[in-house]
N, C-alpha and C positions, 0 to 999 in steps of 0.2 A: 502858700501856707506850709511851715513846715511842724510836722507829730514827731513828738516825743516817744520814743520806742524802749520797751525794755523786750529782751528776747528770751525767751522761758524755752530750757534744755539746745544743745549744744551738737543733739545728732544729724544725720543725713539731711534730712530737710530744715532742721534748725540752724546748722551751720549756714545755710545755702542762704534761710533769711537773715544769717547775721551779716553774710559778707552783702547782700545786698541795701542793708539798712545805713551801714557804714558808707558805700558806693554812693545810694540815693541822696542826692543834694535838698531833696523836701523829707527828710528823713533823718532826724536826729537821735541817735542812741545812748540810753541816759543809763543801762543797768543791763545785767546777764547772769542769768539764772543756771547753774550749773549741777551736774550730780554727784561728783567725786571730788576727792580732793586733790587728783592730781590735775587739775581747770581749775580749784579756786584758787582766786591770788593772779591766773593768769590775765595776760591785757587780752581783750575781744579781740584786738586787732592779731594777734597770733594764732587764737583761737580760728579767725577764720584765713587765716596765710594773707595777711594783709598786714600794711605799716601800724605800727600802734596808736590807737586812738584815745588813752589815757581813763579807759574806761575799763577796769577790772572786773572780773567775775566773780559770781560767790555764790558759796551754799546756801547762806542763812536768806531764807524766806524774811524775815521779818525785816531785813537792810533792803529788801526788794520791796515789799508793800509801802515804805517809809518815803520811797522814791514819788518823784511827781513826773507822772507820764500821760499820756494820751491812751497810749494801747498797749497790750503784752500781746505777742507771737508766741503762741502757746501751742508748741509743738515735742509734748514729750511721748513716752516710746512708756504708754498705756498697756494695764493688762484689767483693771480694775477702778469701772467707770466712777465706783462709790468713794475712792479714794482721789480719782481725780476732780470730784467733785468740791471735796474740802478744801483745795487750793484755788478751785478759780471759784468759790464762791466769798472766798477772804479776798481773790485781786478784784473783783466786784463790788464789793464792801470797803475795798481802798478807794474808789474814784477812777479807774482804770476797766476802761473796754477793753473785750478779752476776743482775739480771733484764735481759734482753736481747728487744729487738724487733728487732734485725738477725739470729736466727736461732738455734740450737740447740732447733728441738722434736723432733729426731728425728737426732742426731749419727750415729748407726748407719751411716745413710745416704752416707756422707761415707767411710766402713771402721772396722775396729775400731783403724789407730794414730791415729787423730783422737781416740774414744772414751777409751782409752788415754792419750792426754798429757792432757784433760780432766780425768779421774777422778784421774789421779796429782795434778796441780792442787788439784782440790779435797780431796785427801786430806793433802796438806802442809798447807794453809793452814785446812784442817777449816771446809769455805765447801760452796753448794751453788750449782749454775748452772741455771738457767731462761730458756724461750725464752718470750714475752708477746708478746700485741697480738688485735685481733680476728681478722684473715687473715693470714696464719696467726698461730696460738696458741690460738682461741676456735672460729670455727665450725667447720672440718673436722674441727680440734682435740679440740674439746669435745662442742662441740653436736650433730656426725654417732653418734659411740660413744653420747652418751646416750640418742639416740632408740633404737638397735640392741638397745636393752634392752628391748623390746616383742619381738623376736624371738627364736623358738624354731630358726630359721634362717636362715641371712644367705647369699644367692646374690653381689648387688654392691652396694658401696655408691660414691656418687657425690655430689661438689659441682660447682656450677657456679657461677662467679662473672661477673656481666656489669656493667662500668663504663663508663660514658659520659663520652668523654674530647672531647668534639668543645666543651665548656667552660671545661675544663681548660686556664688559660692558661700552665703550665709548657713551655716549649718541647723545654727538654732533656729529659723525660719523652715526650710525645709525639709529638713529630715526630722526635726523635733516635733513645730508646730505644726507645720501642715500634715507630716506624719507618714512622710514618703521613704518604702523602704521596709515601714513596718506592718504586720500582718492586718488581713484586711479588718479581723473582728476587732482588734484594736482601737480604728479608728470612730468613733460615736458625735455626735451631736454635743453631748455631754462633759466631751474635755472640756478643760479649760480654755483654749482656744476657739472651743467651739462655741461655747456660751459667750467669751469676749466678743466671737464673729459676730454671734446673736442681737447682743447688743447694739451694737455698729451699725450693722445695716439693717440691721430693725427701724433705726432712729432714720435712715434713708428714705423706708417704705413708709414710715407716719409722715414723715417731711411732705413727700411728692404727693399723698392723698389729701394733706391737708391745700397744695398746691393747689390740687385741680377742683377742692371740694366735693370731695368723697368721704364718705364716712366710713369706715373701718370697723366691719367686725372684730376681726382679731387678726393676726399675723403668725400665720404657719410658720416652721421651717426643719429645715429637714438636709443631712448631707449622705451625699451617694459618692461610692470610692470603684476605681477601675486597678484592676493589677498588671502588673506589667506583663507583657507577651515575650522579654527575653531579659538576661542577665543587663544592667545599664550602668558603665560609670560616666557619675555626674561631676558637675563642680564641688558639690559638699560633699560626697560619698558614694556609695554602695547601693545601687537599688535590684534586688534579684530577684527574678522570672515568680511571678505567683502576688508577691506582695505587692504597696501600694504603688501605684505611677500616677493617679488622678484622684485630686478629691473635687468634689463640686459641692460647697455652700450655695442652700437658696432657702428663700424665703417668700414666701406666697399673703399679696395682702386681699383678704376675703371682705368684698361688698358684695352688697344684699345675697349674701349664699354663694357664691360663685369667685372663684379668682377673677381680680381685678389688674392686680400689680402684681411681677414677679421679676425678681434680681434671682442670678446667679451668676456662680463666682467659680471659673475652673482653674486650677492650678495643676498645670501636667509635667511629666518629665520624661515623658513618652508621647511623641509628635503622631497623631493620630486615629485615637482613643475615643470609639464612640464620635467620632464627626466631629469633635472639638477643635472648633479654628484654629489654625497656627498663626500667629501674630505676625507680622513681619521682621517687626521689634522686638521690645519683651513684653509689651501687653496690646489687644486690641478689645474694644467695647462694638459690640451689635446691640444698636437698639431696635427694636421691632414695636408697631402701633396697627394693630389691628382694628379698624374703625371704618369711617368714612370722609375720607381715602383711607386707606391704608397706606405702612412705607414704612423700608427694610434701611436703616444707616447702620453703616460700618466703617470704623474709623482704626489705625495705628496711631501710634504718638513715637513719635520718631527723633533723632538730634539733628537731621537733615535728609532733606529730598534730596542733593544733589552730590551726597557721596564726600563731600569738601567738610574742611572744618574739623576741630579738635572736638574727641568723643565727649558727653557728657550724658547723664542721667536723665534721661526727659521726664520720668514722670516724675522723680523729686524736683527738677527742677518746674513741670508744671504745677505742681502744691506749691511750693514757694510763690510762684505768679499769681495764681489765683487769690491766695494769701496775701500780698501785696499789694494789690488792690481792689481790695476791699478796704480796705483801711480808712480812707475818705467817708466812705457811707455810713460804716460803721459808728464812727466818730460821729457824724453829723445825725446818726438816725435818734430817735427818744427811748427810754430806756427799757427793756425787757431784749427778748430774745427775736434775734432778728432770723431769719433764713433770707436764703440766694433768691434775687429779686428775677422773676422771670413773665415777661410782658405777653398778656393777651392769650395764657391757655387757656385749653379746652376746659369748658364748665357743663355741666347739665343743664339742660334748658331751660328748667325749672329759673333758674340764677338769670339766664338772659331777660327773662319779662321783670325783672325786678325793677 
């Protein structure tokens, strides 16, 4: 069976699903959604360094919703959930399932009128919405509930994710957003970044409790910054002795009174910092399940074990893959908001006599 694809935004990981929609022989790409105008008018097939495929890009949303597709890859470069919300709740009201790496693994999170205009969405346009990517969408996502399925008791479960940005030559990402460089009181919860974080992996921690069926009082969160121990030049810039070298988002999900779930998210540019992993890569995830059994998984994502081979980005390129297929389920599941299928987690017992 081959889907009809249109691909929504043109960046790092969009590019990456555009050349592979083109590539994929069960994969037909019928439209491409772009931001500027130097990409409209352009062919996809240039857009992703590929022969032209007679399929142009373009600004205007309304030539996009017009189109008749199966699914949109909806991977834009989000600061502001409420505003991404306006466009895939019109490509859901076209007829068109929506796989999304800017967020929805865990809408809940956000309240039940967000959920609400969602679901009505996809019940007019009889579509399904899915949140993709490896972090979130895969490992907290996926990979933490499926190991929980060895326990007969689950006390807490936890990820930690540690990225090594001191390589990282995007300026706007590191020195701006994450805020490395700049004095520590600077840094708050409260950016704008920080509330976007809030967001994001807020929708993670509703996701995974709604997984294991857990009920969620509320979801803490909170970020703690380290300064650097000497002068550092980076890829993006300037980081010196005193100011930031590490921020750590996290977010704590409280059942019955007690943390239950907890993510955190280190982004360092100084190797060492408080015991925080160093990756091997540029990022590694530690999941920890404290229960019965217990068990400690630590995982890199890497472009190869064996040293061979032309460099690429693994973890865009693993958003893209996990993105990719899904697409089948998607398509095929009934309409509302689907989350990442994970077989046979841990449940309370209460749920096994049922």
């Amino acid at each position: 069976m081959s889907y009809k694809v249109i691909q929504w935004a043109t960046g790092g990981v969009g590019v990456m699903l555009l050349r592979e929609t083109i590539q994929n022989p069960d994969l037909e790409l019928v439209g491409v959604k772009v931001f500027s105008d130097a990409k409209h008018g352009k062919d996809a097939g240039e857009l992703a360094g590929l022969d032209p495929t007679g399929i142009t890009a373009t600004t205007d949303i309304e030539a996009i919703l017009a189109l008749d597709a199966d699914v949109v890859l909806h991977a834009p470069l989000a600061a502001d959930m409420d505003a991404v919300d306006v466009d895939v709740v019109r490509l859901l009201e076209s007829g068109k399932n929506v796989i999304s790496t800017a967020g929805y693994y865990g809408p809940q999170a956000r309240g039940p009128e967000v959920v609400k205009r969602l679901e009505e969405a996809c019940f007019r346009g009889n579509t399904t919405l899915h949140g993709s990517g490896i972090e979130p969408g895969f490992v907290f996502d996926r990979v933490a509930p499926t190991l929980t399925g060895m326990c007969l008791e689950l006390d807490h479960l936890k990820m930690v994710e540690a990225a090594n940005g001191a390589p990282h030559p995007e300026k706007s990402l590191i020195m701006d957003a994450l805020g490395m460089g700049k004095p520590l009181d600077e840094m708050t919860i409260e950016t704008p970044f920080g509330s976007y974080f809030s967001t994001f992996f807020g929708e993670v921690v509703a996701g995974v409790a709604q997984t294991l069926n857990l009920e969620l009082e509320r979801v803490d969160r909170g970020l703690d910054v380290l300064p650097a121990t000497r002068d550092l030049e980076i890829a993006s810039g300037f980081v010196a002795e005193g100011t930031v070298a590490l921020t750590r988002y996290w977010l704590s999900g409280i059942v019955d009174g007690r943390e239950m779930l907890r993510v955190e998210i280190n982004w360092f540019v100084e190797e060492g910092l408080e015991g925080v992993p160093v990756p091997e890569g540029k990022c590694q995830w530690t999941i920890e399940i404290e229960g019965r059994p217990s068990a400690r998984v630590k995982f890199d994502l890497l472009p190869t074990l064996s040293g061979k081979g032309d460099y690429y980005d693994p973890i865009f390129f693993a958003t893209m893959a996990t993105t990719i297929r899904t697409i089948p389920g998607v398509v095929a599941a009934e309409p509302g908001i689907l989350q990442g299928a994970v077989f046979a987690p841990y449940a309370p017992r209460l749920d096994l006599r049922q």
